[in-house]
N, C-alpha and C positions, 0 to 999 in steps of 0.2 A: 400210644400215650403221647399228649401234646408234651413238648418241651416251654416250660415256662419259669421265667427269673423270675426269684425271690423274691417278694415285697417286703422291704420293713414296716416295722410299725408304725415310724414317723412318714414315710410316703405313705401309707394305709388312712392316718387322721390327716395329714394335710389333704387328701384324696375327699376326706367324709366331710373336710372341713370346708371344703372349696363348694362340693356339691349342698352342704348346707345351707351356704352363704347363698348362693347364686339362684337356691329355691325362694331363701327369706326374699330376698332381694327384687325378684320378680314381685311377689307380693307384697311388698312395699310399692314398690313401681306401678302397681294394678290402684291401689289402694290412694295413693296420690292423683291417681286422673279421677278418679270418684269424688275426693274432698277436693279438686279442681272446680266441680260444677256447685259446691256447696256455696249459699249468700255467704262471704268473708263476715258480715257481721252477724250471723248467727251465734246464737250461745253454744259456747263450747267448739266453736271453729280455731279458737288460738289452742287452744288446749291439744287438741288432735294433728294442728300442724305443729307442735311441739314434740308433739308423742312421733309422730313419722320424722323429725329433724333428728330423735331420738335415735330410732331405727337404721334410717342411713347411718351416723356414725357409729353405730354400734355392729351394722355388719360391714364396714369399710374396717374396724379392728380385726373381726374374724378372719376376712377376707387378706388383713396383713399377717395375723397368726399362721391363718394358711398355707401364706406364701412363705413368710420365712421357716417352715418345716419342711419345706420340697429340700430330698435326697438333693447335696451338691456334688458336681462333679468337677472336675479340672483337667482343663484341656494340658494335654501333654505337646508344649512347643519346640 
């Protein structure tokens, strides 16, 4: 039988939360070099780089939600 420490809950979703993020976030980042080769004056090209300026801050929140649930520990000096 492996010996393995306890996860809390909150390491558990900062865990689901980090690995969330960093999934969206790729494809955002895919999705930006695609709307890169688009004419800028195409219909509906502000719109789309709105909706991805969207995206970036919306999982740069995630991404801080995440972080501030990571278990903290304190070093004994």
């Amino acid at each position: 039988m492996s010996q393995s420490r306890p996860v809390s809950t909150r390491a558990a979703l900062s865990d689901r939360l980090l690995r969330f993020a960093l999934d969206r976030s790729i494809e955002t980042r895919e999705m930006e070099r695609r709307v890169d080769s688009i004419d800028p004056s195409a219909p509906g090209s502000d719109g789309l780089r709105a909706a991805l300026a969207a995206a970036r801050a919306w999982e740069a929140a995630v991404l801080w939600v995440a972080w501030r649930l990571q278990p903290r520990s304190s070093a004994h000096l």
